[in-house]
C-alpha atoms as a printed R data frame, in Angstrom:
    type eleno elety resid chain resno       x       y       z
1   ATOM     1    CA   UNK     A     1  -7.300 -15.158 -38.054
2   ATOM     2    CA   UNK     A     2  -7.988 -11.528 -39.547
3   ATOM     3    CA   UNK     A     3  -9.502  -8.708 -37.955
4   ATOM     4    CA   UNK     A     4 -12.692  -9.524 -40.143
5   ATOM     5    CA   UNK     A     5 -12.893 -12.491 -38.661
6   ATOM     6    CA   UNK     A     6 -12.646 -11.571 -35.151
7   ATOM     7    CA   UNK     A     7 -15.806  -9.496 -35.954
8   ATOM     8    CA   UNK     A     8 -17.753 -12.251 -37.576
9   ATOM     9    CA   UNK     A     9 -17.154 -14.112 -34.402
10  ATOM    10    CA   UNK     A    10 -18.764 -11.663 -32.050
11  ATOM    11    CA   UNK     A    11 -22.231 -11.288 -34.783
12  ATOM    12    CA   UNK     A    12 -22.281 -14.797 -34.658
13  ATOM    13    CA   UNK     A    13 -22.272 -14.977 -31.028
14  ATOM    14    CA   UNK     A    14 -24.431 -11.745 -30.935
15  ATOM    15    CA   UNK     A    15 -27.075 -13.461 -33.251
16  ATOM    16    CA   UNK     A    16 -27.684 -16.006 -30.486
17  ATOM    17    CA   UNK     A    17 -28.624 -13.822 -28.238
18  ATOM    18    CA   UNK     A    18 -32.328 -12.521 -28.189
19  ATOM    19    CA   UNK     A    19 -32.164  -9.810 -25.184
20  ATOM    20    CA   UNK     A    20 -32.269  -6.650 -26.191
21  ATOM    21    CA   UNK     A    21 -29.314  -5.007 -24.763
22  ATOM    22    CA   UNK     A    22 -25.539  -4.295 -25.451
23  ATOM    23    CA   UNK     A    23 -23.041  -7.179 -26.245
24  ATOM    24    CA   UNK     A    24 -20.165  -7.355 -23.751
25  ATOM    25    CA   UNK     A    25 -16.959  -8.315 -25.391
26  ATOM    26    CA   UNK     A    26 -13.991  -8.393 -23.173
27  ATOM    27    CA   UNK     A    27 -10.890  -8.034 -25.203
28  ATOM    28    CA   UNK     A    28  -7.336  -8.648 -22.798
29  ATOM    29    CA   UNK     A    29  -4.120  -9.606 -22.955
30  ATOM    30    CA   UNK     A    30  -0.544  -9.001 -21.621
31  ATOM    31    CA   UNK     A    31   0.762  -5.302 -21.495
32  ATOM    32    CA   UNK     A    32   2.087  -4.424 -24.980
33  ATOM    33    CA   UNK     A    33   0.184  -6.948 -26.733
34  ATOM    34    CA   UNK     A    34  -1.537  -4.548 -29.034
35  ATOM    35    CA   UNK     A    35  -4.901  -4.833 -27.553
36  ATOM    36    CA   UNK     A    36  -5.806  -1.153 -27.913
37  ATOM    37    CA   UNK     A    37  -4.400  -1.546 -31.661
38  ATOM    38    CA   UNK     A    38  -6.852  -4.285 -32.473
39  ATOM    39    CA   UNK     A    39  -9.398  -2.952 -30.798
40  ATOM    40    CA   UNK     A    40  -9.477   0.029 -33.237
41  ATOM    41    CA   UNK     A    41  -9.664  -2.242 -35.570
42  ATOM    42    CA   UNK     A    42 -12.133  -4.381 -34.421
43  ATOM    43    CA   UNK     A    43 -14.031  -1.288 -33.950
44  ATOM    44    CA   UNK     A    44 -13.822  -0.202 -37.585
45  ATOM    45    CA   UNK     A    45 -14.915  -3.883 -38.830
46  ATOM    46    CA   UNK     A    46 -18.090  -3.827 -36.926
47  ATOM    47    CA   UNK     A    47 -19.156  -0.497 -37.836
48  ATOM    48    CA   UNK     A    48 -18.728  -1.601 -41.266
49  ATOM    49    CA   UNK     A    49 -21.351  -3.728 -40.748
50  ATOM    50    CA   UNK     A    50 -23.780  -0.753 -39.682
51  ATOM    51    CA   UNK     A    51 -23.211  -2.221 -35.770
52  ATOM    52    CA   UNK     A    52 -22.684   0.475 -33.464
53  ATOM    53    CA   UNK     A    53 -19.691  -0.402 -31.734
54  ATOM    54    CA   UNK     A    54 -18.006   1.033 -29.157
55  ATOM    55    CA   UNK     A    55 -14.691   1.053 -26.813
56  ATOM    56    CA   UNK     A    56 -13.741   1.326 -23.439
57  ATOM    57    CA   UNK     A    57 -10.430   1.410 -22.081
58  ATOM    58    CA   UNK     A    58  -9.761   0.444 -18.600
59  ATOM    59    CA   UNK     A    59  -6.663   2.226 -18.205
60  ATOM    60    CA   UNK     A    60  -8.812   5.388 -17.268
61  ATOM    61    CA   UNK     A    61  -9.696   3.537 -14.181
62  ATOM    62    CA   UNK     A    62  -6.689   2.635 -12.559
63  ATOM    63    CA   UNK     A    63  -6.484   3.151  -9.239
64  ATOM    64    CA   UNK     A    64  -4.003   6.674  -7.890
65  ATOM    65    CA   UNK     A    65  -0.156   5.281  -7.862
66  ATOM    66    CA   UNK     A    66  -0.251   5.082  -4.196
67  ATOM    67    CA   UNK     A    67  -2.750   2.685  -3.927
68  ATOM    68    CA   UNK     A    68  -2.135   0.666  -7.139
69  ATOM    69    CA   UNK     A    69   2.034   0.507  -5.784
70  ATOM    70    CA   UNK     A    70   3.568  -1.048  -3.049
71  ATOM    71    CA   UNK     A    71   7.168  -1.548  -2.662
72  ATOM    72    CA   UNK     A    72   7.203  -4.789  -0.981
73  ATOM    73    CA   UNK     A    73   5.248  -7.073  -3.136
74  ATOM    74    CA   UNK     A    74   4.747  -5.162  -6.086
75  ATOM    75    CA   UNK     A    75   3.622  -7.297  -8.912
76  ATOM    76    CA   UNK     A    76   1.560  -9.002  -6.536
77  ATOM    77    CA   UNK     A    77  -0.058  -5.828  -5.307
78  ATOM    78    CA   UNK     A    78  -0.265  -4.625  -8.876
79  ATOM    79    CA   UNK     A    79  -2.373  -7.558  -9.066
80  ATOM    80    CA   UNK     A    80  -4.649  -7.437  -6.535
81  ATOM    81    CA   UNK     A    81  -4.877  -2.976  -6.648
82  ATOM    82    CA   UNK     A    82  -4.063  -1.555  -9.721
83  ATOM    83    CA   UNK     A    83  -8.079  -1.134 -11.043
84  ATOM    84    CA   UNK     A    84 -11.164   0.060  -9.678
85  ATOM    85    CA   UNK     A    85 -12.793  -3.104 -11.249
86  ATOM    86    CA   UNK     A    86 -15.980  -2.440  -9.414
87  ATOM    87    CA   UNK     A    87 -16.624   1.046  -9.862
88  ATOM    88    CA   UNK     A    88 -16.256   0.786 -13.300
89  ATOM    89    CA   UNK     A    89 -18.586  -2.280 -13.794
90  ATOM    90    CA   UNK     A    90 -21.387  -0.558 -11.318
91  ATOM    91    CA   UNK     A    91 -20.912   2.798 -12.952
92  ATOM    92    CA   UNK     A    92 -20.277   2.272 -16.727
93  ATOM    93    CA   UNK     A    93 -19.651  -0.904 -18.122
94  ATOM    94    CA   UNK     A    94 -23.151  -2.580 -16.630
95  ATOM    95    CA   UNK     A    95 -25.613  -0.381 -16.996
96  ATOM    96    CA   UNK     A    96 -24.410   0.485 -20.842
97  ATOM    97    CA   UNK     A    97 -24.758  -3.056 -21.470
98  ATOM    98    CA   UNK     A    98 -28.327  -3.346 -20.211
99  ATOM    99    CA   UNK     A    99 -29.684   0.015 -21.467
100 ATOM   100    CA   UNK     A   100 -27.519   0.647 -24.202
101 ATOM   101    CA   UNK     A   101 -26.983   4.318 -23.413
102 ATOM   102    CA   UNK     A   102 -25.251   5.887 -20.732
103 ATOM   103    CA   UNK     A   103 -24.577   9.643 -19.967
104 ATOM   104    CA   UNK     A   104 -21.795   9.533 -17.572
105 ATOM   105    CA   UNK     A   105 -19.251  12.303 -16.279
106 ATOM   106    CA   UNK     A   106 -16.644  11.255 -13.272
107 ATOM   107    CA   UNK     A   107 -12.917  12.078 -12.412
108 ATOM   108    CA   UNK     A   108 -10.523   9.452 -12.517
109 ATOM   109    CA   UNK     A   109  -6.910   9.211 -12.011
110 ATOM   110    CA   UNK     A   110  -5.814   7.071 -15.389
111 ATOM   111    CA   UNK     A   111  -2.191   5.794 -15.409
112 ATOM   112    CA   UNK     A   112  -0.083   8.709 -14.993
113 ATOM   113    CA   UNK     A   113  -2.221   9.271 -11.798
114 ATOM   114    CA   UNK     A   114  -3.479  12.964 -12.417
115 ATOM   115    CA   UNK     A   115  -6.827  13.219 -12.360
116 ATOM   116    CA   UNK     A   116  -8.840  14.241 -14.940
117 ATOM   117    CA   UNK     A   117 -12.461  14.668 -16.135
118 ATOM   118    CA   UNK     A   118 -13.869  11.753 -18.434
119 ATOM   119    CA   UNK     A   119 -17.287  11.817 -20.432
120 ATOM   120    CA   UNK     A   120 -18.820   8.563 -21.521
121 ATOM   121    CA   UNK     A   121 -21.946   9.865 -23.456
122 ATOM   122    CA   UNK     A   122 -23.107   7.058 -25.555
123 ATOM   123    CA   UNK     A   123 -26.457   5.477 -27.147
124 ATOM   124    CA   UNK     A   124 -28.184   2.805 -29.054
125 ATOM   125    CA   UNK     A   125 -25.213   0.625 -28.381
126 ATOM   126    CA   UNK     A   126 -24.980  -2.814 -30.085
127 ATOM   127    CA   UNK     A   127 -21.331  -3.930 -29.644
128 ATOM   128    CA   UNK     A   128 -19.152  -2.758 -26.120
129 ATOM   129    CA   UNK     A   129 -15.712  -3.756 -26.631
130 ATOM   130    CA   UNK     A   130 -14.251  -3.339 -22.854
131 ATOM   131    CA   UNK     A   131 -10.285  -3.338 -23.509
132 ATOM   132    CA   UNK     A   132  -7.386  -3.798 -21.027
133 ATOM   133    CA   UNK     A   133  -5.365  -5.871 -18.679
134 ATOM   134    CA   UNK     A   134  -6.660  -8.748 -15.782
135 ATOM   135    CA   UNK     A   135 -10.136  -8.631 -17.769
136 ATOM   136    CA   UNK     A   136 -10.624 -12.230 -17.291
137 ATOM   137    CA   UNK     A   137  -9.970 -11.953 -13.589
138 ATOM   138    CA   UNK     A   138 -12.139 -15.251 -13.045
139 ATOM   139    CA   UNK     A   139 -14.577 -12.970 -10.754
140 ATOM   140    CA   UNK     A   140 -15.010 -10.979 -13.658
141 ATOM   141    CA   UNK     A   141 -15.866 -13.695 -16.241
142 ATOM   142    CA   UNK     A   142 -19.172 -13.927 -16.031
143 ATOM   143    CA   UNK     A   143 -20.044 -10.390 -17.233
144 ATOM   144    CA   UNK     A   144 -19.179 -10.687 -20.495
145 ATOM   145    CA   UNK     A   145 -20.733 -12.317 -23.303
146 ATOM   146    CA   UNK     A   146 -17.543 -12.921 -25.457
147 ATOM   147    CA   UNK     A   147 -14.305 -12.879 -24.506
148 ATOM   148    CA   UNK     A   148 -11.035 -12.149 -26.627
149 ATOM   149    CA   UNK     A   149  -7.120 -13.342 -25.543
150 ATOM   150    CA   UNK     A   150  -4.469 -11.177 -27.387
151 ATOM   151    CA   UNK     A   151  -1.137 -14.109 -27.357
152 ATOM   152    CA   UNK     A   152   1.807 -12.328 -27.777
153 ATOM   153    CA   UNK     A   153   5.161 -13.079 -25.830
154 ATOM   154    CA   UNK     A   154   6.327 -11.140 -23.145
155 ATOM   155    CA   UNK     A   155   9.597 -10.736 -25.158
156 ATOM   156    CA   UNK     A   156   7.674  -8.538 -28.036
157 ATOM   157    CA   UNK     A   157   5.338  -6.909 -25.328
158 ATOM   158    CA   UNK     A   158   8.689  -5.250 -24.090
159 ATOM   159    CA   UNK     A   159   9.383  -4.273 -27.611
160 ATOM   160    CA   UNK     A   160   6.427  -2.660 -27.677
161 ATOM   161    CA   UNK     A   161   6.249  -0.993 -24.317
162 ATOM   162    CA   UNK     A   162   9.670   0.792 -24.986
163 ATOM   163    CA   UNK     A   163   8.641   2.102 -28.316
164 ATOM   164    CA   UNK     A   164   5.035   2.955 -26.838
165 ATOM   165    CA   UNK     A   165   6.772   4.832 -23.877
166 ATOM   166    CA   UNK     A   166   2.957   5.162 -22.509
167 ATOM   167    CA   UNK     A   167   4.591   7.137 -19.314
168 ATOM   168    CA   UNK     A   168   7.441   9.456 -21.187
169 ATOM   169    CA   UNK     A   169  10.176   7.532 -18.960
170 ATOM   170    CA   UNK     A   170  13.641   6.574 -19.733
171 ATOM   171    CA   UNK     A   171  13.583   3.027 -21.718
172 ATOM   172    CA   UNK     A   172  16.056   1.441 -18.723
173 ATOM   173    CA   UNK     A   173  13.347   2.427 -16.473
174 ATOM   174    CA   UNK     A   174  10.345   0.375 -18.792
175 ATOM   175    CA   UNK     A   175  12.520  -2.496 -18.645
176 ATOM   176    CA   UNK     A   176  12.863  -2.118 -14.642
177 ATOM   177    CA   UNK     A   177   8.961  -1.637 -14.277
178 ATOM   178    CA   UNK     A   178   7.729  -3.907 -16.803
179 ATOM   179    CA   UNK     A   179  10.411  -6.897 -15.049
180 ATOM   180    CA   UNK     A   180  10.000  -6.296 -11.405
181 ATOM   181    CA   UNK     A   181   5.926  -5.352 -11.683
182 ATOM   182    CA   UNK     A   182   3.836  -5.817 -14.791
183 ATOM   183    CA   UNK     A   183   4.807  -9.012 -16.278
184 ATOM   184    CA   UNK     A   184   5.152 -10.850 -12.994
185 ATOM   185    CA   UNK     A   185   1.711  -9.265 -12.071
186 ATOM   186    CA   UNK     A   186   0.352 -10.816 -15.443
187 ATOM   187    CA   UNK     A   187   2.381 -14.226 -14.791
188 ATOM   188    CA   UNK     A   188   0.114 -14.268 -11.428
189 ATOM   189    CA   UNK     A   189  -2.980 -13.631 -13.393
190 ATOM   190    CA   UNK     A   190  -1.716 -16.644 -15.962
191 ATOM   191    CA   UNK     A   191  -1.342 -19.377 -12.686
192 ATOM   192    CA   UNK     A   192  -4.517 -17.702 -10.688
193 ATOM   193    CA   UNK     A   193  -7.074 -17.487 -13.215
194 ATOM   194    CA   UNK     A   194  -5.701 -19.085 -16.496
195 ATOM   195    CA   UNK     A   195  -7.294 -16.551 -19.082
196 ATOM   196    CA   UNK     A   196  -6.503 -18.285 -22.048
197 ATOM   197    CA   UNK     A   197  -8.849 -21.341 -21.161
198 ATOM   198    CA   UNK     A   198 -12.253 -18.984 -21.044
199 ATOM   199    CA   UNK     A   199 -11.386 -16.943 -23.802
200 ATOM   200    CA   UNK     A   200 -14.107 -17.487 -26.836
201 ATOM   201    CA   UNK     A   201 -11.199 -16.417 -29.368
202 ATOM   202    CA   UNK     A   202  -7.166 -16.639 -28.699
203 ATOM   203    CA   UNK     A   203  -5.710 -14.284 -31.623
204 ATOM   204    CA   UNK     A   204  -1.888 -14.396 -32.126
205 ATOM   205    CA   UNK     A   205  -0.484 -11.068 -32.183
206 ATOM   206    CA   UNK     A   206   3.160 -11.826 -32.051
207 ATOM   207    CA   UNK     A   207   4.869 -10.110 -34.868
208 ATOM   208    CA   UNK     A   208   8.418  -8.410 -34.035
209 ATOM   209    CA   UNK     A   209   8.945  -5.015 -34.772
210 ATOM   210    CA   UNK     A   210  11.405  -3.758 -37.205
């Protein structure tokens, strides 16, 4: 499956749909699976099609490192701690999708846990393209009116991650993080809520990089 293709999908599915307000897509995946890559892209493709498509990436809304870390049962509490699922659906994601507009200023921590000031000014919104891990959280799944699976392996998410170096760290320390918190955090949300089965769309993104 292209890119193109991923964005006839969501017209077709949008086409079906008579209400008039924004179309939720929910587009997840492991860590390093290149969701914020395609994305972009799936971005560009709709706006091609004059459909005013926007992004939204969850990683603004993690929750501060104390709260989203615990040293006892990390990946677990990663799992259970590291978003601020429902501020972000009450604040932004929900009423953009029913009014198509939102005008919305708040401070939030993101993942290097300084907090900054974010704007989300946006309007006449067709397409909202809500990016990032534990989307399809099953408590979650009913929000969204398509819903996207990046597959990639956890072997090339590493790959990824350590040439991403999202947090400026020593690549030792990625490995460390990414094999004692992240990917068993994502295993969890595999056996709890089994995201491939609701996805609309699985797209293989599992190319090695050279």
């Amino acid at each position: 499956m292209h890119i193109q293709d991923l964005a006839d999908s969501i017209l077709q599915k949008q086409s079906e749909l008579s209400v008039d307000r924004g179309f939720l897509v929910a587009l997840s995946g492991i860590d390093g699976s290149g969701k914020g890559y395609i994305t972009e892209k799936l971005i560009t493709a709709l706006n091609e099609q004059d459909i005013n498509a926007v992004s939204i990436n969850l990683d603004a809304w993690h929750k501060p490192l104390i709260e989203r870390f615990n040293s006892e049962h990390p990946a677990q509490h990663f799992y259970h701690h590291a978003f601020y699922f429902d501020d972000l659906f009450q604040q932004l994601i929900l009423p953009l999708k029913n009014q198509r507009m939102i005008n919305l200023t708040t401070v939030l921590t993101g993942i290097t846990g300084i907090p900054q000031t974010y704007n989300y000014q946006f309007e006449n919104v067709d397409v909202i393209v809500l990016e990032g891990i534990f989307l399809l959280k099953r408590s979650l799944q009913d929000f969204y009116d398509f819903k996207i699976w990046i597959d990639c392996s956890f072997e090339t998410a590493l790959e990824r991650a350590i040439q991403r170096n999202q947090e400026d760290i020593l690549p030792e320390q990625i490995i460390e993080d990414y094999q004692k918190i992240y990917f068993p955090a994502q295993q969890a949300h595999l056996a709890i809520d089994n995201p491939k089965s609701s996805a609309d769309v699985i797209y293989i993104n599992d190319f090695k990089l050279v």
